[in-house]
Steps between C-alpha positions, in 0.01 A plus 500: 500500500637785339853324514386201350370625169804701482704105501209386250591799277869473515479112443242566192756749337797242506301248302568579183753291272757746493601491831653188453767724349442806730644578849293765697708748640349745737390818477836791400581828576214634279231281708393227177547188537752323248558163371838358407531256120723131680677489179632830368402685889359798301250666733141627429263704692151263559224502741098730434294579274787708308778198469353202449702181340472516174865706477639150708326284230653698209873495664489087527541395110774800481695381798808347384579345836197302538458170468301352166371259704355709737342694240331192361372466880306811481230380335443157737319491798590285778344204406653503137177614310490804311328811662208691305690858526537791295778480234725770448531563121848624512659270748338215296671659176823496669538188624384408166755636343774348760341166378526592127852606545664189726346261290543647140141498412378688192313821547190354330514210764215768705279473218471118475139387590592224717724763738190763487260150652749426739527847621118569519464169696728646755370842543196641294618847566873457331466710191681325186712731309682554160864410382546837414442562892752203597721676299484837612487363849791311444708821373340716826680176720795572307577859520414496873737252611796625216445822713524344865796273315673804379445733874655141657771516263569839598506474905752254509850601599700209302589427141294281283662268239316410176494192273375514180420193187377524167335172311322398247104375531362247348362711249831613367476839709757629708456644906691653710474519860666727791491381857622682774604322842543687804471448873187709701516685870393153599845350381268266251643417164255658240507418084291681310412560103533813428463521120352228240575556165406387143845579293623727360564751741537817624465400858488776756439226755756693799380859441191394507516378880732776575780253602757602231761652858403189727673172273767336598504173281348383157511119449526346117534243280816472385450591138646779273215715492458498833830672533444791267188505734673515821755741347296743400246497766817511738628784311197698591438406845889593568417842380231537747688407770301246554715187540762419744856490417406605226324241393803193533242280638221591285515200256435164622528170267179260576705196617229262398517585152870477526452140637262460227686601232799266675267222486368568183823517317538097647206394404595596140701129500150339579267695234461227240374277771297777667318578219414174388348420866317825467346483149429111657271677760367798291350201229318268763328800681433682160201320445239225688542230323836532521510467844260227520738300331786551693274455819410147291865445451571550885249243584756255381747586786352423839863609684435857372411748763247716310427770748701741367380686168743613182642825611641741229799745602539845419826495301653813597457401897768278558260389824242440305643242297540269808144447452609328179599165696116438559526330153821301573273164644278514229804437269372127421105658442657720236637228318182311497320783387806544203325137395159578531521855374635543144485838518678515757906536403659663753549217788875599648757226473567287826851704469 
């Protein structure tokens, strides 16, 4: 008898969620009993009154190895419905925050009343919070995994080559970005940002992550500036004996903005008629009705496949501008519409 409610206890304890991401492990050396994460196989001590499973519950969210998936899985019981259970106010701010960041949603997003209804129809006990909290939240998430980023960075043995880009937004501002690539104990490829800046600079991106003795390659576009960049930055490096050979394989030219700039400089014998296809596409989808007519106009050519919608390229991807030849069958619509349409003057020449 006594055996038997020892099983019932034992099963009992092993019910909670988080031991779909928990191993037990036996008792150690010391006598407790310890638990070991599936994804990351960091090791906690569980079991009475003392450790309980709240510490398992608060590892899951951080747990870079583990699955999203099986995160999401955490709150469904077998049958699919949601459990009644107590919510834990900072694992629900963290996941929140994972959602915020992978899908770009603004930080007031938490305040919206229709998100507040749909979370207090899933669990009365889910406390809403402020933007001001998804922010700070969001900043906690960062400096925690910059600092397990940076103590990775630092355990492994091999080099770690960086690429870099600088662009303009939309908005007439200017970024710049500095990506390191590297391969891990686990001979996996890694790429990660390491710095995201708003110009102008100073960047202090490599001191920053202590990494300033462990580069072996920076990869550019193959501008001007960029080599003053490169120049100087190998100029400093060299001095702290930091590169190899001195740094003759620091600089690397990005060979698809070479190709681009290859292409580009052909395409140059095509820009009257490029432009005059895209201004063509920029003045039907500028406005509604102006679509409508050339949707009218397309009526009046049954042999047209109209699946495919007006595509414009980006003109300084040479790539892009493939995209372009989505217009080519509507060649006889555009004509129509140059009838219909008198404001319309910029229908390109069957030439």
């Amino acid at each position: 008898s006594t055996d038997v409610q020892h099983d019932k206890k034992r099963v009992k304890s092993t019910t909670s969620d988080c031991w779909k991401f928990f191993t037990r492990m036996g008792k150690g050396d010391d006598g407790k009993e310890r638990a070991k994460c599936n994804g990351c196989g960091k090791t906690y001590v569980v079991g009475g009154k003392t450790y309980g499973t709240s510490h398992l519950n608060h590892h899951i969210p951080k747990c870079d190895k583990s699955k999203s998936e099986d995160m999401s899985q955490m709150i469904l019981d077998m049958q699919g419905k949601l459990k009644s259970r107590k919510i834990d106010q900072m694992i629900f701010r963290e996941l929140y925050c994972h959602l915020m960041m992978r899908r770009g949603l603004p930080f007031n997003f938490i305040e919206s009343p229709e998100f507040k209804v749909l979370i207090a129809y899933l669990n009365p006990d889910a406390n809403a919070f402020s933007r001001n909290t998804s922010k700070a939240d969001m900043w906690r998430i960062f400096i925690r995994d910059k600092a397990r980023l940076k103590s990775e960075l630092d355990t492994i043995p091999n080099k770690i080559c960086l690429t870099s880009d600088l662009w303009t937004s939309c908005n007439t501002e200017g970024f710049i970005s500095l990506t390191a690539h590297y391969v891990d104990l686990n001979w996996k490829l890694n790429s990660k940002i390491l710095n995201f800046h708003h110009m102008p600079p100073p960047h202090t991106g490599l001191q920053d992550w202590g990494i300033e003795k462990k580069n072996f390659s920076i990869t550019l576009d193959n501008a001007s500036a960029n080599d003053v960049l490169q120049q100087t930055l190998k100029k400093q490096l060299v001095l702290q004996k930091g590169l190899i050979c001195d740094g003759e394989f620091f600089h690397v030219r990005c060979c698809a903005h070479v190709l681009n700039l290859i292409v580009q400089e052909g395409l140059k014998v095509l820009d009257g008629t490029l432009d005059q296809i895209r201004t063509s596409i920029k003045y039907v989808r500028g406005s509604e009705s102006r679509m409508i007519k050339f949707k009218q106009c397309l009526q009046n050519f049954s042999d047209i496949n109209s699946s495919s919608a007006l595509c414009l390229d980006v003109p300084t991807r040479w790539n892009s501008t493939f995209l372009i030849q989505s217009a080519l069958k509507y060649q006889c619509v555009f004509g129509s519409l140059h009838l219909v349409d008198e404001n319309y003057k910029y229908y390109p020449s069957d030439e």
